[in-house]
Legacy VTK file of the C-alpha trace (Angstrom):
# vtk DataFile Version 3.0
C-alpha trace
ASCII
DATASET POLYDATA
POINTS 125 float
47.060 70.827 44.412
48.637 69.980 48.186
51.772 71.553 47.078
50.283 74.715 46.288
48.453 74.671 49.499
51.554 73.498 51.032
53.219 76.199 49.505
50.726 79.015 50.735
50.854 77.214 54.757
53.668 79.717 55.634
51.676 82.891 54.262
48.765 82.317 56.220
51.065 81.303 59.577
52.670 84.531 59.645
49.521 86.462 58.977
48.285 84.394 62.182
50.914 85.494 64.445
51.732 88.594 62.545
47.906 90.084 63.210
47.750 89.199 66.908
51.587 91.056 67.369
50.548 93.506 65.082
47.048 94.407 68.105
49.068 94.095 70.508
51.475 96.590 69.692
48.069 99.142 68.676
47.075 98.386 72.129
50.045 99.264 73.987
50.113 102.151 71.879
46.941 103.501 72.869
47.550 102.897 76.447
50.810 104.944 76.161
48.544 107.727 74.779
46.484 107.428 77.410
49.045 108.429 80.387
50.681 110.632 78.026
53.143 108.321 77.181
54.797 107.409 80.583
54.073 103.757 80.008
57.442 102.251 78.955
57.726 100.280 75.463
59.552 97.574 76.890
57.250 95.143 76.334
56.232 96.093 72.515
59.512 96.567 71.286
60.810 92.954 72.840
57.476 91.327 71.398
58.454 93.239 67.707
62.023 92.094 68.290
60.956 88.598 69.054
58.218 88.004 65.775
61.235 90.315 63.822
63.423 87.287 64.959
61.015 84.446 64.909
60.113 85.502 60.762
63.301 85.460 59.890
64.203 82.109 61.655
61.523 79.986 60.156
61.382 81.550 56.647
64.442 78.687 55.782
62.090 75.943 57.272
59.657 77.317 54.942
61.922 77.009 52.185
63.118 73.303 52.859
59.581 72.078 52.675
58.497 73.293 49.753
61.528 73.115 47.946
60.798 69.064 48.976
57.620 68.724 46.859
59.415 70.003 43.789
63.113 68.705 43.659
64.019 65.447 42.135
66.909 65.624 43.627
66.842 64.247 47.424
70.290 63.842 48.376
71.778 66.804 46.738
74.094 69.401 48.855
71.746 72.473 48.452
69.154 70.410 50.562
71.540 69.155 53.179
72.891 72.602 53.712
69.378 74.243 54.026
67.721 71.814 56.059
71.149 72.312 58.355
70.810 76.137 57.722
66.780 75.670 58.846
67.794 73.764 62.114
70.518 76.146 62.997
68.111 79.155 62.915
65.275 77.258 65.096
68.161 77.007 67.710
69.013 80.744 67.119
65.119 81.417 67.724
64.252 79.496 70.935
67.761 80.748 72.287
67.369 84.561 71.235
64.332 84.674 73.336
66.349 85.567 76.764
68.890 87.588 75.306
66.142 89.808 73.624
64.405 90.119 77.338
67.462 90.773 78.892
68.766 93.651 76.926
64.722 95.129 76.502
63.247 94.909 79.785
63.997 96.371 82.201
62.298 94.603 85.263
63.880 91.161 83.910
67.201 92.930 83.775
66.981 93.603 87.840
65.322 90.124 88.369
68.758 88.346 86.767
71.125 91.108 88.883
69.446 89.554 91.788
69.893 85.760 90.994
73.284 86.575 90.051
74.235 88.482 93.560
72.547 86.138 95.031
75.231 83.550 93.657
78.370 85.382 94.183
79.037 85.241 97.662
78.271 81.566 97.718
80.899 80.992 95.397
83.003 83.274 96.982
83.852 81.609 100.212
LINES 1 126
125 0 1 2 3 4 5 6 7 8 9 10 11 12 13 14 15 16 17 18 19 20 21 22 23 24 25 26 27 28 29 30 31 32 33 34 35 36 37 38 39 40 41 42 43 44 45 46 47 48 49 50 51 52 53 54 55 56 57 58 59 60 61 62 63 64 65 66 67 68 69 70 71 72 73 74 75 76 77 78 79 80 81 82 83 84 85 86 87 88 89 90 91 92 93 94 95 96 97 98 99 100 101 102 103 104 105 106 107 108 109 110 111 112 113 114 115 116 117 118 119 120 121 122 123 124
């Protein structure tokens, strides 16, 4: 009976960050309606790029865990190469983060032309 539960925990954690993206995105929607659209969808489109990213990053971790209630065998290569596979994508996630700000908003695209003009002539001289 855990395992099935165990088996269902992923469902219900996407559904709880999946609903709160999901009003979010309505919101910023409606707000763009509201000025006729002149509000930018920076900010939507990096948060849909970001749970787009984060889904597909922990669905393997998902995977390894419940594949663990149900294989006999512990040592075998399919479950060292997932759980490597799983590990590899949470790096991929937490890393992706930036690089999906960087090329979707613009504001944090000026902010990091700063810091980095800022540096140049320091390492100039």
């Amino acid at each position: 009976a855990l395992s099935f539960h165990f088996l269902r925990l992923p469902k219900y954690c996407h559904r709880w960050y999946t609903i709160p993206t999901l009003k979010y995105l309505a919101a910023a929607r409606k707000s763009a309606r509201r000025v006729e659209g002149s509000v930018p969808w920076q900010g939507a489109l990096a948060v849909s790029i970001t749970a787009v990213v984060y889904c597909i990053s922990t669905l393997p971790t998902a995977v390894f865990y419940a594949s663990r209630s149900y294989s006999k065998d512990r040592t075998g290569p399919y479950r060292f190469h997932l759980y490597r596979i799983s590990c590899f994508l949470s790096m991929i996630n937490i890393m992706s983060n930036f690089y999906i700000y960087a090329l979707t908003i613009k504001s944090f695209q000026r902010f990091l032309l700063t810091k980095v003009l800022s540096i140049v002539p320091a390492t100039s001289q």
